[in-house]
KOLKE-401602 format. One record per residue: residue in one letter; chain; z negated, x, y negated of N, C-alpha, C in turn. Coordinates in steps of 0.001 Angstrom, whole numbers, plus 500000, padded with zeros to 6 digits. Layout:
BEGIN
+------+-------+--------+--------+--------+--------+--------+--------+--------+--------+--------+
: seti : kolse :   n_c3 :   n_c1 :   n_c2 :  ca_c3 :  ca_c1 :  ca_c2 :   c_c3 :   c_c1 :   c_c2 :
+------+-------+--------+--------+--------+--------+--------+--------+--------+--------+--------+
:    A :     A :      Z :      X :      Y :      Z :      X :      Y :      Z :      X :      Y :
...
+------+-------+--------+--------+--------+--------+--------+--------+--------+--------+--------+
//
This chain:
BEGIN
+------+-------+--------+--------+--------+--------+--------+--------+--------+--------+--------+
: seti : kolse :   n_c3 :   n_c1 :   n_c2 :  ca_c3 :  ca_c1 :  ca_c2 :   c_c3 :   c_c1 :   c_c2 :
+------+-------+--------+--------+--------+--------+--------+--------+--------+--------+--------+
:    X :     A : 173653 : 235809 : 442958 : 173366 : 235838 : 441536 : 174315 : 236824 : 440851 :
:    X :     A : 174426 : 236642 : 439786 : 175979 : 237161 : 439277 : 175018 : 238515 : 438912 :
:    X :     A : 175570 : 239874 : 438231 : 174841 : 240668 : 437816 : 175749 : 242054 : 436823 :
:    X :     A : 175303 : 241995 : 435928 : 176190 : 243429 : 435017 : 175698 : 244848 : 435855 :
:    X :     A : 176372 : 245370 : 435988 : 176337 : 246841 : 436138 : 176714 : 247723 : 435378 :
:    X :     A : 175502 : 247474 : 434452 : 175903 : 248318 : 433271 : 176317 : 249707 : 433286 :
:    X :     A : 176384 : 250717 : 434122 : 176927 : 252205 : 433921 : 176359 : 252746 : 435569 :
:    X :     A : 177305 : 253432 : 435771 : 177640 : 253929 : 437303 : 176179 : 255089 : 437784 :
:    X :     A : 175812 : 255434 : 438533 : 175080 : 256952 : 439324 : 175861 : 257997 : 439239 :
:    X :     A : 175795 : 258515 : 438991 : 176571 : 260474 : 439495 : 175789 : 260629 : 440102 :
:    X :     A : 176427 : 261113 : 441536 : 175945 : 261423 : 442505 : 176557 : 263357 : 442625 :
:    X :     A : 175900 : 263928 : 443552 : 176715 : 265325 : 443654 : 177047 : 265080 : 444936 :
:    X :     A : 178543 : 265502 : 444899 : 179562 : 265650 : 446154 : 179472 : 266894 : 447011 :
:    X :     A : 179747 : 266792 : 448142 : 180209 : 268229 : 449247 : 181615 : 268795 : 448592 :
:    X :     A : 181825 : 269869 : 448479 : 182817 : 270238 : 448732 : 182530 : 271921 : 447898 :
:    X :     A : 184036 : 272440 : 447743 : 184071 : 273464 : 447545 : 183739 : 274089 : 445925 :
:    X :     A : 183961 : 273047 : 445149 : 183885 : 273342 : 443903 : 182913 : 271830 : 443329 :
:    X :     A : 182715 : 271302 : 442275 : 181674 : 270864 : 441483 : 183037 : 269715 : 441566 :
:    X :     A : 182507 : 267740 : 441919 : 183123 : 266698 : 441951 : 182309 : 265555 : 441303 :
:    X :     A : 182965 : 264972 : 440523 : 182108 : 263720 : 439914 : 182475 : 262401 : 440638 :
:    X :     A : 180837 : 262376 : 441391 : 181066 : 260932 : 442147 : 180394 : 260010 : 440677 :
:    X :     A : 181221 : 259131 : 440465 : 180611 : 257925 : 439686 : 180621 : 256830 : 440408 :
:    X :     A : 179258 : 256459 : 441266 : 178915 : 254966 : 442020 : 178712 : 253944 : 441133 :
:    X :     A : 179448 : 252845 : 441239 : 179195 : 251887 : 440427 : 178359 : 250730 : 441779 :
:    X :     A : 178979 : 250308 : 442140 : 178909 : 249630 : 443515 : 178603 : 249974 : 444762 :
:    X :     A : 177098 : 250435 : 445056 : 176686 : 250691 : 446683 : 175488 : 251458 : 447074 :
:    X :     A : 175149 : 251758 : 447668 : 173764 : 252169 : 448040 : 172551 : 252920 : 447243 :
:    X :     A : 173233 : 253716 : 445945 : 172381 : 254032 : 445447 : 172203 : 253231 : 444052 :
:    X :     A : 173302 : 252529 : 443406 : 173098 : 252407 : 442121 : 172941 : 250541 : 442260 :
:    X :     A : 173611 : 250514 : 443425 : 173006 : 248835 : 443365 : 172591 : 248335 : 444669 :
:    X :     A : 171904 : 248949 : 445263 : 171390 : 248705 : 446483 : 172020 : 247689 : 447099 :
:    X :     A : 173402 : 248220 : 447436 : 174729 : 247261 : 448028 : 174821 : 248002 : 449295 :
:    X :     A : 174790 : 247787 : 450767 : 175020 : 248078 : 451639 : 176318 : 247552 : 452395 :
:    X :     A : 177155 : 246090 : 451933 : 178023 : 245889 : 452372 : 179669 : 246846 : 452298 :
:    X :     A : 179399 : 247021 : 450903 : 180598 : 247806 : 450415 : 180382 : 249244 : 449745 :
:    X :     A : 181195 : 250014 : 448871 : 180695 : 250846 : 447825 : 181985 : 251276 : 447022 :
:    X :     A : 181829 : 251283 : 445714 : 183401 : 251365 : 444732 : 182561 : 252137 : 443745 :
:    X :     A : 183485 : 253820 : 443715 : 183070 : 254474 : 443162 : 184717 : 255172 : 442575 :
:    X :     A : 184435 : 255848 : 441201 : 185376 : 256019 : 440736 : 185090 : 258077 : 440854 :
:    X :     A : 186385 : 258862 : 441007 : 186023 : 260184 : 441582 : 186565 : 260762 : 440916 :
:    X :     A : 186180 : 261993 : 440330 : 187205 : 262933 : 439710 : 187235 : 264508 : 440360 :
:    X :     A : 187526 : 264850 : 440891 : 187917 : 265891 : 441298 : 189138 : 267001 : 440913 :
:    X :     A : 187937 : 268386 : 440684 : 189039 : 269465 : 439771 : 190444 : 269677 : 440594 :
:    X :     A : 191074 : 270590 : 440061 : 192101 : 271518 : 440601 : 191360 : 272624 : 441982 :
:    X :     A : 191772 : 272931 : 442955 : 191230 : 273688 : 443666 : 190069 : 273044 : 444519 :
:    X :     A : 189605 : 271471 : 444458 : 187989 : 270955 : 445549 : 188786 : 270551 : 446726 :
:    X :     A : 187889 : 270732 : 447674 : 188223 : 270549 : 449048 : 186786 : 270136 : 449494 :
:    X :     A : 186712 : 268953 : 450424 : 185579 : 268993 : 451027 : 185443 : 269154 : 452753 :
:    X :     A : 184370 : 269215 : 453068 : 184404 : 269368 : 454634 : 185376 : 268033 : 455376 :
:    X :     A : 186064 : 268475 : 456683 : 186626 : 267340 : 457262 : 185477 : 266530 : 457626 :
:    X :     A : 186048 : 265151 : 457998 : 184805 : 263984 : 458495 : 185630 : 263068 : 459462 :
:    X :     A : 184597 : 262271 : 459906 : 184757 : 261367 : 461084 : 184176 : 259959 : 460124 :
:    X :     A : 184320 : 259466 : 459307 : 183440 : 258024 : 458754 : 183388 : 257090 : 459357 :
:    X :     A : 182296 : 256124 : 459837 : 181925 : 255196 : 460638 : 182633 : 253780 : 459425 :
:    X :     A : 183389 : 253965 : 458566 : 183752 : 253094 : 457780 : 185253 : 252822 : 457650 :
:    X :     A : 185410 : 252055 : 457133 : 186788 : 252061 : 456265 : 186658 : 252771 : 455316 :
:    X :     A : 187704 : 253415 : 454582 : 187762 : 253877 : 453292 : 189118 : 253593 : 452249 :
:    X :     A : 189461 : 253159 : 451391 : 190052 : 252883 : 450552 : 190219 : 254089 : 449258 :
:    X :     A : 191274 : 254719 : 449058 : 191263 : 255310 : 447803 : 192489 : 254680 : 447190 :
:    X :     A : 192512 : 254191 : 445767 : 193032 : 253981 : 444498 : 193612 : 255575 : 443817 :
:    X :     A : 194659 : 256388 : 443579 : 194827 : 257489 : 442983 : 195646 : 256646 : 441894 :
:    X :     A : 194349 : 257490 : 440590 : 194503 : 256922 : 439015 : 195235 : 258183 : 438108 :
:    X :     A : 194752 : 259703 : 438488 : 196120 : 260592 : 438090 : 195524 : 261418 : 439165 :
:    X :     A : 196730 : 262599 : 438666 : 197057 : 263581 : 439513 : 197525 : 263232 : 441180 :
:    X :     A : 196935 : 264305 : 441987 : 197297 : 264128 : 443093 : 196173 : 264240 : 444468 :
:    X :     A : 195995 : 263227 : 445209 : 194826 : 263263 : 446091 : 195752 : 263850 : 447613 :
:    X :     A : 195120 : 265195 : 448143 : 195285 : 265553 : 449326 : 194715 : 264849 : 450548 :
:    X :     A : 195011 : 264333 : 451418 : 194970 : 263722 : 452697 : 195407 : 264393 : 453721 :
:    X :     A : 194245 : 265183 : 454215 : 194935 : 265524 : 455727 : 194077 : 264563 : 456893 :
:    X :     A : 195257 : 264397 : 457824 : 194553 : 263534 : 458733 : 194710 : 264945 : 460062 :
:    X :     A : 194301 : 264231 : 461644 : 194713 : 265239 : 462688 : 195909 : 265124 : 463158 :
:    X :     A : 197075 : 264424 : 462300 : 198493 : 264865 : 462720 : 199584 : 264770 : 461521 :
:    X :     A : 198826 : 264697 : 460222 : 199563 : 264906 : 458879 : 198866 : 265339 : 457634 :
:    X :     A : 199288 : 265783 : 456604 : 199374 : 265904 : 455243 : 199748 : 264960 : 454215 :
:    X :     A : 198717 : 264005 : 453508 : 200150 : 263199 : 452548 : 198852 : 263346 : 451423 :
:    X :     A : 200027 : 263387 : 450246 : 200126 : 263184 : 448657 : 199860 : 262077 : 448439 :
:    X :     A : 199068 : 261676 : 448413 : 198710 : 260303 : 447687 : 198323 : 260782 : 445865 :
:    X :     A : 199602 : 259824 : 445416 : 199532 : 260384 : 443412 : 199039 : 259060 : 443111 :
:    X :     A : 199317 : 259446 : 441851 : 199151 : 258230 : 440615 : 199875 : 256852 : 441442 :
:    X :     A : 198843 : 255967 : 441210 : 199942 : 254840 : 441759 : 199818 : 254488 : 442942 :
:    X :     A : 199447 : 255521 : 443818 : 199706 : 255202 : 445323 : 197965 : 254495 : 445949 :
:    X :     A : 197608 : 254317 : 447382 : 196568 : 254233 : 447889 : 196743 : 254871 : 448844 :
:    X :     A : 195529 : 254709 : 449573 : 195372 : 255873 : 451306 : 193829 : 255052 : 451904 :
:    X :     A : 194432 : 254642 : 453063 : 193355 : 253785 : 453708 : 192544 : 254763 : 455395 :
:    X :     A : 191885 : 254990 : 455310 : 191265 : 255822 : 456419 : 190623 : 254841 : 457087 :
:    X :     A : 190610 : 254268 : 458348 : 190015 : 254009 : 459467 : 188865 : 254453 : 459620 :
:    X :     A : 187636 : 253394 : 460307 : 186743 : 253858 : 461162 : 187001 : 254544 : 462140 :
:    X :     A : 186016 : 255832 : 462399 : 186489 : 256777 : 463661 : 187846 : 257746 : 463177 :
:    X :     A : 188673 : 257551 : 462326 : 189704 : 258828 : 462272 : 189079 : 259678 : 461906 :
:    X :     A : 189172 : 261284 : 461942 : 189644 : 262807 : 460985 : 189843 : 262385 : 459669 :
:    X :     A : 190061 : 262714 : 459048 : 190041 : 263059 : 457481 : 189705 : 264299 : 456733 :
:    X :     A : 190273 : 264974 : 455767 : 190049 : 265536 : 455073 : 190018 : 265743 : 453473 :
:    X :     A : 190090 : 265400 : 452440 : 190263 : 265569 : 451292 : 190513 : 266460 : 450402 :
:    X :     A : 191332 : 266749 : 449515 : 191313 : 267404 : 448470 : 191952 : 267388 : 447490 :
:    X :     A : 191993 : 268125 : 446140 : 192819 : 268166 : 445234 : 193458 : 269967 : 444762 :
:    X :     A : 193941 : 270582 : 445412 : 194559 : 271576 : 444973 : 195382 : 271576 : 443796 :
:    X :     A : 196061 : 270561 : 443805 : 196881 : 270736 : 442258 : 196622 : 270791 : 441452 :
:    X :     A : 197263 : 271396 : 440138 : 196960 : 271317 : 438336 : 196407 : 270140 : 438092 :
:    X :     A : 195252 : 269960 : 437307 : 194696 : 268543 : 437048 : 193508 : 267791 : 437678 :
:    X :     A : 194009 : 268231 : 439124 : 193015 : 267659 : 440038 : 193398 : 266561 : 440191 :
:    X :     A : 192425 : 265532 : 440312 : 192678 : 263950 : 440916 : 191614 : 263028 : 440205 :
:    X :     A : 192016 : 262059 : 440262 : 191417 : 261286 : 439752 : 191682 : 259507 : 440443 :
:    X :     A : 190162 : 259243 : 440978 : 190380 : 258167 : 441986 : 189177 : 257350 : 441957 :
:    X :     A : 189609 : 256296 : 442655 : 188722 : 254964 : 442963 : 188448 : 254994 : 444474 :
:    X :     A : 187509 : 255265 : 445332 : 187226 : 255117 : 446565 : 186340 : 253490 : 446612 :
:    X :     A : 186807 : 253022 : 447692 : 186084 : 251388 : 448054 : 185571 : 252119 : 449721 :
:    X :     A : 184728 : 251795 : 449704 : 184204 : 252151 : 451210 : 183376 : 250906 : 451744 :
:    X :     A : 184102 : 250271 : 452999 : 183395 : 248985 : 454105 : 182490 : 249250 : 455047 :
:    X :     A : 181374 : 249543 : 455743 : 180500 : 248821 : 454733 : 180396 : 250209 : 453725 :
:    X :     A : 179434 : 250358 : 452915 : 178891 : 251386 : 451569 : 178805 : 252360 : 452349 :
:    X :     A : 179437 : 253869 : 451540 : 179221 : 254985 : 452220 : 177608 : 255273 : 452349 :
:    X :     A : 177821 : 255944 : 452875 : 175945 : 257055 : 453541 : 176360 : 258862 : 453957 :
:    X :     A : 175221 : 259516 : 453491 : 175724 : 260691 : 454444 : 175322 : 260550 : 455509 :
:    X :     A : 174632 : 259457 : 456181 : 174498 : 259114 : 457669 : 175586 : 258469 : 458427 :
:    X :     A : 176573 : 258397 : 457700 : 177887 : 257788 : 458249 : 179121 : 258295 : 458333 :
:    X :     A : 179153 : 259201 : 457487 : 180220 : 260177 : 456811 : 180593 : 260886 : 458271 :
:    X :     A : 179901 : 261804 : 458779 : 180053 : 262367 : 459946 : 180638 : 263198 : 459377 :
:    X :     A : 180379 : 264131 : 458432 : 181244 : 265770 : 457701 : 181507 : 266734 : 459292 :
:    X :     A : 181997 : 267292 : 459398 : 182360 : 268649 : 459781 : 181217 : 269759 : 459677 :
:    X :     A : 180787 : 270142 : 460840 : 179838 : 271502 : 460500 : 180459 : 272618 : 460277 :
:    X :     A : 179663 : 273771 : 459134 : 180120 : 274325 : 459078 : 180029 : 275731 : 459675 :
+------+-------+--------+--------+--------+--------+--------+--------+--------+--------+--------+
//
């Protein structure tokens, strides 16, 4: 059945400083378990815990600059670019730069913090 989604969830994120998850698509705002497409904004200076995700993950970077560390690199994913994370890899996230970041995450199936697998701290 076709359906409007009229306006996204804010959810509150992990990390080091204050991140706007806007869920449009997935477990909490449309009880979608296959997928989840959420649009992210993250300041200058957020970092969140490393993770292990039982998913795919997809990020879209709409400005600034999204940090990607994996367990054998660093990459800049900017404006323009994407960054696809594997089920089972490392990951880390952040935005240190002026501006922060600003992004579209798609996650296969819908994220969970039962799936995420964060990093203890």
């Amino acid at each position: 059945m076709a359906k409007l989604i009229s306006a996204p969830t804010v959810i509150r994120a992990a990390g080091t400083k204050e991140k706007n998850i806007e869920e449009y698509i997935g477990r909490v705002n449309s009880s979608t378990e296959a997928l989840s497409v959420a649009r992210m904004v993250s300041p200058q200076g957020w970092a969140e815990p490393g993770q292990r995700p039982q998913f795919d993950e997809y990020s879209v970077v709409l400005k600034g600059c999204l940090c990607v560390q994996t367990e054998t690199e660093l990459h800049e994913v900017r404006a323009g670019q994407a960054f696809h994370c594997a089920p089972g890899e490392w990951v880390q996230y952040s935005s240190p730069y002026e501006g922060g970041a600003e992004y579209i995450a798609v996650c296969l199936p819908a994220f969970s913090p039962d799936s995420v697998n964060r990093d203890h701290a």
